[in-house]
N, C-alpha and C positions, 0 to 999 in steps of 0.2 A: 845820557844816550838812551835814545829807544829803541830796541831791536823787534822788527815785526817776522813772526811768521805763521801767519794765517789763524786759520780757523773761525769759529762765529763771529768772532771779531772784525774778522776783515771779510764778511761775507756781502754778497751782491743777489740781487734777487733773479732766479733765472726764470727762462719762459714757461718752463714746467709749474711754476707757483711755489716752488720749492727755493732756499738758499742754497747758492754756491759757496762752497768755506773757502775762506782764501784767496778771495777774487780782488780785493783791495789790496792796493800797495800801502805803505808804513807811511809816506806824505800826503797821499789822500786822507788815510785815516787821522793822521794826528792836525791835519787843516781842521777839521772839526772839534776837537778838542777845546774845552776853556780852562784856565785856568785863572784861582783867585787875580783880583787887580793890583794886587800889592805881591804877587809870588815874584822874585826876581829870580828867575830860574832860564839858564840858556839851554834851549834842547836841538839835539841833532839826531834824524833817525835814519834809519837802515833797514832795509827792505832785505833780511837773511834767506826766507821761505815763502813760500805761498801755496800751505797744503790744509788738508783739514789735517787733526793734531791724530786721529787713526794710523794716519800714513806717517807719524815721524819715526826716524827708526833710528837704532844706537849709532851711529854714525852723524846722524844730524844732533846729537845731546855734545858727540865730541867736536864738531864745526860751531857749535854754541858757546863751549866751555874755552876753545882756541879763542871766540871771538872775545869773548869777557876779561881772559888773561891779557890778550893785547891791550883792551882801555883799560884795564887794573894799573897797566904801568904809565897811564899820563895822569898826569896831575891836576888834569884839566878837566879829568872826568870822576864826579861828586856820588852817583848814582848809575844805575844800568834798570831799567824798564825794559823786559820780556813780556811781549803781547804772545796769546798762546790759545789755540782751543782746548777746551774744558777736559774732554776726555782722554787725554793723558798729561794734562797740566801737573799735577802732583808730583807725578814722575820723573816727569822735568827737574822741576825745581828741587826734590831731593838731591836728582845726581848733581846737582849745581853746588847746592849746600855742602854735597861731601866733597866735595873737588876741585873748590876754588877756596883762596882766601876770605877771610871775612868784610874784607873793604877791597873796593866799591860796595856801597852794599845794593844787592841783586834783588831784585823786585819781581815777581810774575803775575802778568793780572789776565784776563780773559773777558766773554760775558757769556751770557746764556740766551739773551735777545741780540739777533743782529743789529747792525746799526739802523737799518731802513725800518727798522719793524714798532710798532708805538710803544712807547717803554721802556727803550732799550736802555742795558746799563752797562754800554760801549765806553761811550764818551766819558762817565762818571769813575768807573772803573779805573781808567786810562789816567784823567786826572788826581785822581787820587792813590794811584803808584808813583808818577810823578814827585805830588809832593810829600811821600812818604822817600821814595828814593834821594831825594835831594834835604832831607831833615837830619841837623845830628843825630838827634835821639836812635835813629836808627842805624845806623854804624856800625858795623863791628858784630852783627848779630846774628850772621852770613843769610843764605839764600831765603827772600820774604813770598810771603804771597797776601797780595790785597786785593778781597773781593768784597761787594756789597758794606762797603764803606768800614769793613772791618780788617783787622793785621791779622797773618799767620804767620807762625813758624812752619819753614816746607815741611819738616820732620813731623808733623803734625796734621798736617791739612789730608783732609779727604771731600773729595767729589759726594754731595749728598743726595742732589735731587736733580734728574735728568731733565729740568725745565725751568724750576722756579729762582728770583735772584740772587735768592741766597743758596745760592748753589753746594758753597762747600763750608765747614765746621771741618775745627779737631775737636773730635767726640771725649779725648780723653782730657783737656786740659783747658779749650776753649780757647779766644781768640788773644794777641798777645797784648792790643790794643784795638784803638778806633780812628777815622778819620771824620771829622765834624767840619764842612768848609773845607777851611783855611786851617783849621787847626789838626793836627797832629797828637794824638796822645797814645803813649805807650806805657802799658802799666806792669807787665811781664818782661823778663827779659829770659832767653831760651839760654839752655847749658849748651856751650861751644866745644866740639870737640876740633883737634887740629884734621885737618884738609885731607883726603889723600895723594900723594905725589903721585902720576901719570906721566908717563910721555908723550907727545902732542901727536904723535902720530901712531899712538896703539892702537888695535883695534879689539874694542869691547869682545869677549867674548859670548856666547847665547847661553844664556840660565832660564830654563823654563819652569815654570810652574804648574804646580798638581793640585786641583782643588780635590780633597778628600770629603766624601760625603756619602750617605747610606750604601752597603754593600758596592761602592767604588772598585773597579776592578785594578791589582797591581801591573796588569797590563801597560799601562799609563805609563807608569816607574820603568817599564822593560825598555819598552820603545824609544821614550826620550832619550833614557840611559845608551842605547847604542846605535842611536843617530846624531850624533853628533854635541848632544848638550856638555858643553862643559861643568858644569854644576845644575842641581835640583832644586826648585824651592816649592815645599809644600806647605797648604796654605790650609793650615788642619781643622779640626771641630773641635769646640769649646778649649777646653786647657793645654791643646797640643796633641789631640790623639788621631787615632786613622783606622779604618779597618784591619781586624785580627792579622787575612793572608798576609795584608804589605809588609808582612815582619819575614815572609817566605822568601819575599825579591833585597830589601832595602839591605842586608847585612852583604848582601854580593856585590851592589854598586858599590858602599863606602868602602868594601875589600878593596875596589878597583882604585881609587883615591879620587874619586869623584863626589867631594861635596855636597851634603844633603842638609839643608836647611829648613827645621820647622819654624812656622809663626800661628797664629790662631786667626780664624774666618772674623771673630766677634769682633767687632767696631773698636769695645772696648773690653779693656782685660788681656793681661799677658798670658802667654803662656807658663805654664808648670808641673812640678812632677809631684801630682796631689795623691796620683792613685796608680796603684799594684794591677794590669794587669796588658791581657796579650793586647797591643796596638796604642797603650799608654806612652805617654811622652816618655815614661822611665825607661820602658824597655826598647825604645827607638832613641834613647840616647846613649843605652847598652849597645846599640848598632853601630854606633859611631855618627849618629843626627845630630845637629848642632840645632838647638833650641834659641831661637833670638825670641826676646820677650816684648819689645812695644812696636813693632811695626808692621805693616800689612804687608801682604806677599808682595804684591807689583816695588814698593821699596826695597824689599830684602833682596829680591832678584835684581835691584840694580847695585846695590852694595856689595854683592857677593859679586856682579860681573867683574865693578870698580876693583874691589880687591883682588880676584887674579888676574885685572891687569895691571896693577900697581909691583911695581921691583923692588918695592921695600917691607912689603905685607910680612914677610914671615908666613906663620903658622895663621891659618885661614882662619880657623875658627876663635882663636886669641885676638886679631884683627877684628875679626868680625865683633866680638864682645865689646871690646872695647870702644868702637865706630860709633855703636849703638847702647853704650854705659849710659 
């Protein structure tokens, strides 16, 4: 199954000289598409969205994730291909990873050149989630993403370069294999954590994110905090720390039981409690901060959404660890 929904991928050239995202349907785009001559692979797609991927919002991740549990349960269906634009691709595909079963296995691919434009690596992209999503080897190894003829684990992937085809890398571990042709090679295989349960009709709560950076005002942490954020995620400097004040505001929200999640800005490197002093990750975990150590802010805010909306979570931040062990 291919599911389209927009972005440079499905883009169309408008009269301004500029791309429209998401101006192609999933039949148009996949008519273009080749795939080797010997792939025996039947494919059927679905036209979900047709936005650029700015505009997807938590509610279309859960009309995504309804859609993939329906074909999870035919038999009929080997794979699931997610066509998606670049800039919040990752995102995607994390919350897919955390909240769906590991088989079908989910695919998410993109490009950076639209399809009319010379170069583009639309079509290549496409077929090459294809025959990764319809490959054993990938099975069971939950939500992928295959760009510039390489695999990712979602939990791993980041957006690197606003233009160029090799768009995205995980910086911390690299890619989990390759795609050559026709052939398929996987040489990593990612640590599977079990799903989280959901009901198909929750609605994602909003977790916003504080990027913490020189003399940063805890204003930021005020406002969120009492317009409606169900939980925080901040997105700290080097090992986990923030500026001195936010130690003024942060101990009143997590009084409130409002969820406050650190991770670190750095590409690469977790967060941790190396050092003693005011706005160190130790003493924001004396606040009651919940320190998650490998993943970027835009993931942690959607695993922390997942989990208060999950009815079996428990204790948020014991959940939370463990999601992300």
């Amino acid at each position: 199954m291919v599911l389209t929904t927009g972005g440079t991928i499905a883009s169309y050239p408008d009269a301004s000289g500029r791309n429209r995202s998401g101006e192609l349907k999933g039949e148009d785009l996949m008519s273009r598409v080749s795939l080797p001559a010997d792939a025996d692979i039947d494919i059927e797609v679905r036209s979900l969205l047709q936005k650029p991927s700015n505009a997807i919002t938590l509610d279309d991740l859960m009309t995504l994730r309804r859609e993939c549990q329906v074909l999870s349960r035919s038999s009929d269906v080997t794979g699931i291909v997610i066509t998606h634009g670049t800039d919040t691709l990752e995102e995607t595909a994390y919350f897919l990873d955390i909240t769906l079963p590991a088989s079908p296995t989910v695919v998410v691919t993109g490009s950076q050149r639209a399809p009319h434009e010379p170069g583009t690596d639309a079509y290549r992209n496409i077929a090459d989630a294809v025959l990764v999503a319809a490959n054993p080897k990938a099975r069971g190894l939950g939500a992928l993403v295959v760009f510039n003829q390489s695999i990712f684990a979602a939990r791993q992937i980041r957006k690197v370069s606003s233009f160029q085809v090799n768009g995205f890398a995980a910086p911390e571990t690299g890619p989990l294999g390759y795609i050559d042709g026709a052939r398929v090679n996987l040489s990593m295989y990612p640590a599977r954590r079990d799903e989280l349960t959901l009901a198909d009709d929750v609605t994602l709560p909003r977790v916003d994110i504080l990027p913490a950076y020189l003399d940063a005002s805890p204003a930021l942490l005020e406002a969120a905090a009492e317009n409606g954020a169900a939980g925080l995620v901040i997105d700290g400097l080097g090992r986990g720390h923030v500026p001195p004040d936010w130690l003024d505001v942060i101990p009143h929200v997590t009084a409130r039981g409002l969820p406050v999640v650190i991770v670190s800005s750095c590409p690469t490197g977790p967060v941790h409690a190396s050092y003693e002093f005011l706005g160190s990750l130790a003493s924001l975990e004396a606040a009651g901060v919940i320190a998650v150590p490998d993943l970027s802010a835009r993931k942690a805010r959607l695993a922390l959404s997942a989990i208060l909306s999950s009815a079996t979570h428990g204790d948020v931040a014991s959940t939370l660890r463990t999601l992300t062990a």
